[in-house]
C-alpha positions as CSV (number, residue, x, y, z in Angstrom):
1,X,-51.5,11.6,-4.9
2,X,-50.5,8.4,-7.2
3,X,-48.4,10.4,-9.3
4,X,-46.8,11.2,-5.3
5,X,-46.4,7.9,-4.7
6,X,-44.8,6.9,-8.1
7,X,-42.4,9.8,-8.0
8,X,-41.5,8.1,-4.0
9,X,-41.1,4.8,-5.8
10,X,-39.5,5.7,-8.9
11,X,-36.5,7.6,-6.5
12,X,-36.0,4.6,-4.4
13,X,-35.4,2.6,-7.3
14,X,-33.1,4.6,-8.9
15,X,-31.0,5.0,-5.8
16,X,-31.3,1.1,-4.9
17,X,-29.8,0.6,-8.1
18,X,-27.1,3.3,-8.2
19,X,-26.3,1.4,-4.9
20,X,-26.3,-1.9,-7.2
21,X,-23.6,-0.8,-9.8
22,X,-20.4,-1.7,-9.0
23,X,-17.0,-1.5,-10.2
24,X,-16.7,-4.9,-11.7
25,X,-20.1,-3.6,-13.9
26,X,-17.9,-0.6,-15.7
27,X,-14.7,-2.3,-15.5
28,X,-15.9,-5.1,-17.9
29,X,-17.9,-2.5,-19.8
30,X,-15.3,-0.7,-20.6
31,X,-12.5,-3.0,-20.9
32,X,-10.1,-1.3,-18.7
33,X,-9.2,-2.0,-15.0
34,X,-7.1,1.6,-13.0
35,X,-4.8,0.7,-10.4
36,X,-3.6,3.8,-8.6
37,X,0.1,2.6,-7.7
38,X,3.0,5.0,-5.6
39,X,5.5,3.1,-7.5
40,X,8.3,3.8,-4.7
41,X,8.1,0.8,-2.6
42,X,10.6,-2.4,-3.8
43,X,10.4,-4.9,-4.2
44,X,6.4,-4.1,-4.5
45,X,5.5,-1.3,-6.9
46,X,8.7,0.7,-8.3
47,X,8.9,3.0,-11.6
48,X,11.3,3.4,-13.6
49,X,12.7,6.7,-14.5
50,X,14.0,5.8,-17.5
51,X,10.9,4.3,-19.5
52,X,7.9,5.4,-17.3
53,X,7.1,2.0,-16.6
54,X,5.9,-0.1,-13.6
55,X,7.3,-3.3,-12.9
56,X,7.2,-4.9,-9.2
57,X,5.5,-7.9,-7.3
58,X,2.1,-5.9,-7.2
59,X,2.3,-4.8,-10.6
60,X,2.7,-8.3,-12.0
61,X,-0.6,-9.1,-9.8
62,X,-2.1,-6.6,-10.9
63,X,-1.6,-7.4,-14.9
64,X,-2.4,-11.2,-14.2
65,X,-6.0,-9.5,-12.6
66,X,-6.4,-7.5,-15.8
67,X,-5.6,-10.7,-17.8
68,X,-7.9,-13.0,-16.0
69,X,-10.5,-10.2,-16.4
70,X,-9.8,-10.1,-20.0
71,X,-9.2,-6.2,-19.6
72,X,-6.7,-3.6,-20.3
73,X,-4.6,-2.7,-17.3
74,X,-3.8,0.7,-16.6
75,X,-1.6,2.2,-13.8
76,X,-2.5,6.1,-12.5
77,X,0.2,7.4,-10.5
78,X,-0.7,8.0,-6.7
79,X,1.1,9.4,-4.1
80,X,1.1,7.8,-0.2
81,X,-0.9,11.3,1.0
82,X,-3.4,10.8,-1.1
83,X,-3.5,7.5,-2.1
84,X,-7.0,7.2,-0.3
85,X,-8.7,9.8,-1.3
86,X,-7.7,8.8,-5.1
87,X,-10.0,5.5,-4.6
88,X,-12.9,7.5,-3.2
89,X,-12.3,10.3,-5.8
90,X,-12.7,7.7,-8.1
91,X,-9.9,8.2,-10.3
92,X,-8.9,4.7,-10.0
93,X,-11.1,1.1,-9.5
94,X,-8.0,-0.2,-7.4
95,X,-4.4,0.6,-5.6
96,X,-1.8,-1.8,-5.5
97,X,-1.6,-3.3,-1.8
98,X,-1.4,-1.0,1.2
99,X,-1.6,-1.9,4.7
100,X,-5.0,-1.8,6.7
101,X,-5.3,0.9,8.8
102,X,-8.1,2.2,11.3
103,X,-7.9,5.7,10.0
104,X,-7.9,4.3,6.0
105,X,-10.8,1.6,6.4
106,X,-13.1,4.4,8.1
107,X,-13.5,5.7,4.0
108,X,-12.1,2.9,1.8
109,X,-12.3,-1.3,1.6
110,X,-9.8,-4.4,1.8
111,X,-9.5,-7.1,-0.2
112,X,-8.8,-10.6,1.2
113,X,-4.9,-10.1,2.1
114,X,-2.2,-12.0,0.2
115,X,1.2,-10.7,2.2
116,X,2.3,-10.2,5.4
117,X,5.0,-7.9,6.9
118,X,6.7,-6.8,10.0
119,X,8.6,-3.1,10.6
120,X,12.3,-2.1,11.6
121,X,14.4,0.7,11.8
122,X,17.1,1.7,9.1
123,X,19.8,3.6,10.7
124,X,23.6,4.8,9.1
125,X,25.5,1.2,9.7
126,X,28.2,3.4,11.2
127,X,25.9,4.6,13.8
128,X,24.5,0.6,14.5
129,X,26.4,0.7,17.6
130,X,24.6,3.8,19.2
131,X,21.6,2.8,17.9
132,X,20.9,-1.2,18.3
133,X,17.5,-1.4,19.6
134,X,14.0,0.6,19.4
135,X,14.2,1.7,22.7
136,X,17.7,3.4,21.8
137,X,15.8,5.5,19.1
138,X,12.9,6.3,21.4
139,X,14.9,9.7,23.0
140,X,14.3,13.8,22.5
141,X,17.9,14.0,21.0
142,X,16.8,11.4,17.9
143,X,15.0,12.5,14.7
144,X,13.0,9.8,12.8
145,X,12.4,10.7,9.8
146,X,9.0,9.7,7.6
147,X,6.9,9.6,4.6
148,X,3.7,11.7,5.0
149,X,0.9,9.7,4.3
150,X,2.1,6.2,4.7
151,X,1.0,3.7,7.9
152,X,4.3,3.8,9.1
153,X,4.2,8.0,9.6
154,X,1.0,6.8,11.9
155,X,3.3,4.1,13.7
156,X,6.3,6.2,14.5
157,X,4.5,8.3,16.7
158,X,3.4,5.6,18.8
159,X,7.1,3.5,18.8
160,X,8.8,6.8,19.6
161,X,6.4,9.4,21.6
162,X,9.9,11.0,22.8
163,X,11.5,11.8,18.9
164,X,11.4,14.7,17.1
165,X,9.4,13.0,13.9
166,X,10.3,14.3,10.5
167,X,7.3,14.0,7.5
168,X,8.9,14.0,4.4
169,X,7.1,14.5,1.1
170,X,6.9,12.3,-1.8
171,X,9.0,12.2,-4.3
172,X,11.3,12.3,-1.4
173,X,11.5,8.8,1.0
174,X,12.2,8.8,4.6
175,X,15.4,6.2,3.9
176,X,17.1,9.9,2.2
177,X,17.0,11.7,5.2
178,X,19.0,8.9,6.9
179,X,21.3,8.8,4.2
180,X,21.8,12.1,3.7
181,X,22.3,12.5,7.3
182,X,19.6,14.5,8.1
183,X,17.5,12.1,10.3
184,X,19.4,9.2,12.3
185,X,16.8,7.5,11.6
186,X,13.2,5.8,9.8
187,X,10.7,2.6,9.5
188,X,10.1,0.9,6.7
189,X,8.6,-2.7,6.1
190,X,11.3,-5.3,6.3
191,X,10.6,-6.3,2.7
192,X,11.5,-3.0,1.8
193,X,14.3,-2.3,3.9
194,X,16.1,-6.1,3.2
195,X,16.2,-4.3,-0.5
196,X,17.3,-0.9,0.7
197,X,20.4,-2.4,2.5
198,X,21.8,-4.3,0.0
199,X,21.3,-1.4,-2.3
200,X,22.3,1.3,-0.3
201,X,25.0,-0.5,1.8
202,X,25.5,2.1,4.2
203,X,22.2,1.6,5.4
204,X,21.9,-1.3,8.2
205,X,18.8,-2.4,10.1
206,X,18.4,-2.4,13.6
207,X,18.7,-6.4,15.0
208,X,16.2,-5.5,17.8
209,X,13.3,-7.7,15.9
210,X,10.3,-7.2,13.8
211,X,7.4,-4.8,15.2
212,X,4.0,-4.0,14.2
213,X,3.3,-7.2,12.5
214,X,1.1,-6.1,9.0
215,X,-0.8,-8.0,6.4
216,X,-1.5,-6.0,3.2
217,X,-4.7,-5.8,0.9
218,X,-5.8,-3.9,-2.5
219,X,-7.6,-1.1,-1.4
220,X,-11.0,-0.3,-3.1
221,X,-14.4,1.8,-2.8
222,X,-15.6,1.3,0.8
223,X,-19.0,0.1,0.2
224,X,-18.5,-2.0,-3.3
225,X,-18.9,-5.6,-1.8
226,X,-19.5,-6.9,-5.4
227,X,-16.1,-6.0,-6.6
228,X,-14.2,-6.7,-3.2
229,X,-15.7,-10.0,-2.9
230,X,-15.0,-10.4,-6.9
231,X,-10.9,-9.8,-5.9
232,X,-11.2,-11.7,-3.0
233,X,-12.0,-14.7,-4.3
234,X,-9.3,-14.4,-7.1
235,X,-6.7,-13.5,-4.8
236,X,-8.2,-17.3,-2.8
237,X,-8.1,-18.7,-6.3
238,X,-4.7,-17.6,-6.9
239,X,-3.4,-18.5,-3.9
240,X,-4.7,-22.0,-4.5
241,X,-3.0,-22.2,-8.1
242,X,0.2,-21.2,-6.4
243,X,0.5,-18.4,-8.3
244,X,1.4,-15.9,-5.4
245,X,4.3,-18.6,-3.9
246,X,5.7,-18.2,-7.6
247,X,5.8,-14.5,-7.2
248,X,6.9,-14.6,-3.8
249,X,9.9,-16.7,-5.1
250,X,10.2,-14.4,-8.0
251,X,11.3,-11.3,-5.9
252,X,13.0,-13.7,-2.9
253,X,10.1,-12.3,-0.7
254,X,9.0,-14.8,2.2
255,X,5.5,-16.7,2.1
256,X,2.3,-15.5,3.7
């Protein structure tokens, strides 16, 4: 009976403290902070073909968390469909900001936010005229085209219930199929798509206004509140130091 008893005990303690550990515990351990990054979103998180290397607003975050840590950072490469399931796979402590979703915070946690972002459309600037407001994309002859896996594939269906939607896969981006003129359309964060149209300058935005107003977050294990409240407070901290309106001003990106 008392061995019983201390087998009961002996269980519950090892599971309260498996509940214990955190992220922040093995990060320090072993000197190394993963960040699971898309890097396909500018200004934000972009790689470059060329060297294999990150650079972007949220990578530039990211290596000042490592810093302040005193860690090594390390980005894993991610992909918007699975960029989820790669924090509760655990193959990476952290992803670089994503927005907050209903359907992504039901298995994963949010930091403390540090940027906020509306939505518009992207449409061929020749075809502005046809299509100048939402509404005018909202029709069973449009195709909007999207990226599988990212909040505004969720979104599209609820702007434009009368489209046909088209889910592209990554490596591909929504924004091709409008160029390529396969879609007349997509949505995209307006920090993204003020970039796009100066880089792809047969791209034009929609002037019907922002929608869908979104603030993004770092993304990590759900039920970690040790190492979200850790970031959290360092993103306040930051905030405070004014090292995020540096940044902002850094890429030309508007403040929180």
């Amino acid at each position: 009976m008392i061995k019983k008893i201390f087998s009961i005990v002996l269980i519950l303690f090892l599971a309260t403290g498996a509940q214990a550990a955190s992220k922040l515990d093995s990060i320090k351990k072993k000197g190394e902070l993963r960040v699971g990054t898309t890097g396909d979103w500018d200004p934000m998180s972009m790689k470059d073909p060329a060297t294999n290397k990150y650079k972007g607003f949220d990578i530039d975050v990211m290596r000042e968390l490592a810093k302040d840590m005193g860690v090594k950072v390390k980005f894993v490469p991610a992909e918007w469909k699975t960029i989820v399931a790669g924090i509760t796979a655990d193959r990476y402590d952290v992803s670089t900001s994503v927005t907050k979703t209903p359907k992504r915070a039901e298995v994963a946690g949010f930091t403390t936010t540090y940027y906020k972002y509306g939505t518009v459309p992207l449409v061929l600037k020749k075809n502005l005229k046809k299509f100048s407001t939402w509404s005018s994309l909202n029709n069973k002859d449009v195709t909007i085209a999207t990226t599988l896996g990212t909040s505004q594939e969720e979104k599209a269906k609820e702007f434009f219930p009368k489209s046909k939607l088209k889910s592209v896969e990554a490596p591909a981006r929504d924004f091709q199929e409008v160029l390529a003129g396969r879609a007349d359309g997509n949505i995209t964060s307006s920090t993204e798509a003020n970039k796009l149209v100066v880089k792809y300058p047969q791209l034009a935005i929609v002037p019907d206004g922002e929608k869908n107003p979104a603030f993004l977050a770092m993304m990590v294990p759900k039920n970690d509140k040790t190492w979200n409240n850790y970031i959290s407070k360092w993103i306040e901290d930051k905030k405070s130091s004014g090292f995020f309106k540096t940044l902002l001003a850094k890429y030309n990106l508007k403040s929180l």
